[in-house]
Each structure stands twice: as C-alpha cells, then as structure tokens.
Kinemage of the C-alpha trace (Angstrom):
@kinemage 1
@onewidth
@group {chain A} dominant
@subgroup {mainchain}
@vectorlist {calphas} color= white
{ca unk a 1} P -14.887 -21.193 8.147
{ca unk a 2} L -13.135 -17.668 7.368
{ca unk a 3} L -10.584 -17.992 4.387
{ca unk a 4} L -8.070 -15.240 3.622
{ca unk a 5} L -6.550 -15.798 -0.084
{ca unk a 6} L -4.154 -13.834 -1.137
{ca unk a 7} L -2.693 -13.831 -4.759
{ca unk a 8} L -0.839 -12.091 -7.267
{ca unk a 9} L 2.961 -12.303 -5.767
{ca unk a 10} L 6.026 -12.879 -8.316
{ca unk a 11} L 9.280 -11.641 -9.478
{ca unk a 12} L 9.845 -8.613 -11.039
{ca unk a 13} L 13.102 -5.992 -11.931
{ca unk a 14} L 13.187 -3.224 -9.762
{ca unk a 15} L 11.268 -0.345 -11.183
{ca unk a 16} L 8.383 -2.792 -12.275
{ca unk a 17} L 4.719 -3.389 -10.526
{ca unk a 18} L 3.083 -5.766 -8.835
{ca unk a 19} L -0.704 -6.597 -7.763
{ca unk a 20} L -1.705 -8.121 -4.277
{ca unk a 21} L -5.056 -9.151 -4.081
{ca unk a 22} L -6.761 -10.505 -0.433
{ca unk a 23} L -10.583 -11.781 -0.785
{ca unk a 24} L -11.767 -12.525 2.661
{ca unk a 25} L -14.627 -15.260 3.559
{ca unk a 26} L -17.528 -14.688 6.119
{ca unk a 27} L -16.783 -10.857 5.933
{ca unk a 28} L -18.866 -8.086 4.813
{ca unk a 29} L -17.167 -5.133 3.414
{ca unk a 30} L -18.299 -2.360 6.028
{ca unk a 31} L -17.144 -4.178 8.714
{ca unk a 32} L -13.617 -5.706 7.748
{ca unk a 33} L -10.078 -4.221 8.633
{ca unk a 34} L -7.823 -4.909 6.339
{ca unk a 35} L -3.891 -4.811 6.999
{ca unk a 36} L -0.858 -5.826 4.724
{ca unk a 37} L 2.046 -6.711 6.480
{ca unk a 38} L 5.713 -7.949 5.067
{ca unk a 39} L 8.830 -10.022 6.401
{ca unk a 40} L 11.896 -11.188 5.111
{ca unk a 41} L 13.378 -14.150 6.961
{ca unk a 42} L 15.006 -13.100 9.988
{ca unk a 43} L 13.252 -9.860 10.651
{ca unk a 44} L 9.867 -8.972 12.190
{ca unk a 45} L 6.942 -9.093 10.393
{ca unk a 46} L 6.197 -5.273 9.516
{ca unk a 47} L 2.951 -3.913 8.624
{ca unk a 48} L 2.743 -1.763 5.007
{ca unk a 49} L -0.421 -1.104 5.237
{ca unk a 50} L -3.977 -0.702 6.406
{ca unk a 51} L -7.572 0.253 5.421
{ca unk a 52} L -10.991 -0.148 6.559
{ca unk a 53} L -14.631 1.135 5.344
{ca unk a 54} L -14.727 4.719 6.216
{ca unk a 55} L -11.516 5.355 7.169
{ca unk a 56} L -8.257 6.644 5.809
{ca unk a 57} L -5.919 4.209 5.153
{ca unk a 58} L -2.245 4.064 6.613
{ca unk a 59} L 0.984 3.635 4.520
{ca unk a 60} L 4.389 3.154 5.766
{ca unk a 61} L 6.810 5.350 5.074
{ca unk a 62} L 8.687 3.319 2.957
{ca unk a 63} L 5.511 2.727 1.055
{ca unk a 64} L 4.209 6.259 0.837
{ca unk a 65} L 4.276 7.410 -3.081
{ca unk a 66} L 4.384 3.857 -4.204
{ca unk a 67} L 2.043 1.527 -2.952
{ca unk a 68} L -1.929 2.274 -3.041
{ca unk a 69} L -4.343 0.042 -0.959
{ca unk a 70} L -7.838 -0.149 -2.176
{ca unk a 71} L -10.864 -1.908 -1.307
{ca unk a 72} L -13.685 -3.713 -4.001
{ca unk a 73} L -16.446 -3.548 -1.353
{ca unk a 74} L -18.710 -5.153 -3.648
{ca unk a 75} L -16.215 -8.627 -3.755
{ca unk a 76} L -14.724 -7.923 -0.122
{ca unk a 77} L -11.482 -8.003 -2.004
{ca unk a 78} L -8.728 -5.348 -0.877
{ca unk a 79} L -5.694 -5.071 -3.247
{ca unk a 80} L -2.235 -3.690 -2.832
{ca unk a 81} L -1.059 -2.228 -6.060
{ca unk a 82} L 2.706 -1.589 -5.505
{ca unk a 83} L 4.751 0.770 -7.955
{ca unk a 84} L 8.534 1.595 -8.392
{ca unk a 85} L 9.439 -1.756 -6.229
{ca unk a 86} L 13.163 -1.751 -4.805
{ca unk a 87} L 15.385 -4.433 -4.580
{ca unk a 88} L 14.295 -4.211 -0.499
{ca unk a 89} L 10.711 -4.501 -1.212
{ca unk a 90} L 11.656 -8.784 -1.436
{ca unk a 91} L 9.768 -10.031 0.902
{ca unk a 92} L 7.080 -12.389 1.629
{ca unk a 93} L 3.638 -10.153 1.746
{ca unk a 94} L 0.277 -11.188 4.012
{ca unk a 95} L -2.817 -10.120 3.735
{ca unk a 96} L -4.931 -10.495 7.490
{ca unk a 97} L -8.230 -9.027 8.499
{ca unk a 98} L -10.157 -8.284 11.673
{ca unk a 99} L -14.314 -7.978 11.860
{ca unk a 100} L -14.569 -4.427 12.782
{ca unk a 101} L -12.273 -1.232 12.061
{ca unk a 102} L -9.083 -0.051 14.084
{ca unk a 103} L -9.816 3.332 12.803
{ca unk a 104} L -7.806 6.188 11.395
{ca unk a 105} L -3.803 5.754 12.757
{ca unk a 106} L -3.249 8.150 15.038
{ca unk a 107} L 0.168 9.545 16.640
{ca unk a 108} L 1.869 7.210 15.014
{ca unk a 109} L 0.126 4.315 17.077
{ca unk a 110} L -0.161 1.263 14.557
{ca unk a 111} L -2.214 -1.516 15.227
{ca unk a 112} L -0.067 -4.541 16.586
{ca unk a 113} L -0.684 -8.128 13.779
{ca unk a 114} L -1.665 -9.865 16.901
{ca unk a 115} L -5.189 -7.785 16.680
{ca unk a 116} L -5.658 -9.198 13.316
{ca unk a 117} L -7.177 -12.990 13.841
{ca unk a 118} L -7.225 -13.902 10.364
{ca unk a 119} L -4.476 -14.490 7.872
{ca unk a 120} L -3.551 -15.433 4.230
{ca unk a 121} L -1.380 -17.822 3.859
{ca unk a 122} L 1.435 -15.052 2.440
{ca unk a 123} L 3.029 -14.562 -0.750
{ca unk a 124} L 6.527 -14.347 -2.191
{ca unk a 125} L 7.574 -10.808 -3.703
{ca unk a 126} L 10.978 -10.858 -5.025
{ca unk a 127} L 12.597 -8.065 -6.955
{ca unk a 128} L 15.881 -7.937 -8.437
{ca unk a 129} L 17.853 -5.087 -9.340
C-alpha cells in the first residue's frame, strides 16, 4: 500500500521558517513527481510547488524567493523549506505524488492535483503576524 506522510507543520510569527517534509512508500526516487499544494478553508486547493528527478522544479509566484523544494533521493523524501512566511502563507499544506514525471512547466501550464493519485494526509501551517 502507497503511504504519503507528511510532517513538520506548526505555528510560527511571520518572518520565521518552517520545514515540510513528504516520504513517499512504494516509490523510487527517479521516478516520483512530487507536488506541494495549499488551501485555506473556502478556497481552492492551490499548488506551491513541484519537482521531479531531472527536472526543474516549479514555484509559484507567491513562493518564488522564499520557499525551496528539494528532493533526498536516497530516502524518497522531498522537503519544502519555507522562509520569510506571511501572515497569508496559513494554510493547510499537502504533499501528493505521481509514479512518473510531469516534466519541466511550460507556458505557464501547471499540472492539475487531480493527476496526482497519491496524497498526505495535509498539515496545518499557521502564521501570525
């Protein structure tokens, strides 16, 4: 059975960091694509990022200069280190992966989460001002 597990959520002051780690089961690291996605209650579920073996990885704009994805290939863990977090970062963060790669985002044309069959269970970010 695949297992996504996601950790490393909290509550922090704006300004401070967080860590989001995502170990995926059943995976090996060459073939995995890796996306974090975000919603607050209410709104749409919005991807922050993506990676996958070989490939460049994506970044939102509002996560560009602050947020760095990175893979562990040798755990098949993929983190989400995330800097300088706003007040509007608050959300609750998932981690989901795919077998295979999506490749390098193109024109602007981001993967929709309904490609991505496997999910964490999600973890609550919360940063006050």
């Amino acid at each position: 059975e695949v297992q996504i597990v996601e950790s490393g959520g909290g509550s922090v002051q704006a300004g401070g960091s967080l860590r989001l780690t995502c170990t995926a089961s059943k995976f090996t690291p060459d073939d995995t694509e890796w996306g974090w996605y975000r919603q607050v209650p209410g709104n749409e579920c919005e991807l922050v990022s993506k990676i996958s073996f070989g490939h460049n990885a994506y970044y939102a704009d509002f996560a560009k200069g602050r947020f760095t994805v990175t893979q562990d290939n040798s755990e098949n863990t993929v983190y989400l280190q995330m800097d300088s977090l706003k007040p509007e970062d608050t959300a609750v963060y998932y981690c989901a992966a795919e077998h295979g790669s999506f490749g390098t985002v193109k024109d602007g044309i981001l993967p929709d989460e309904s490609e991505y069959n496997y999910w964490g269970q999600g973890t609550q970010v919360s940063v006050s001002s």
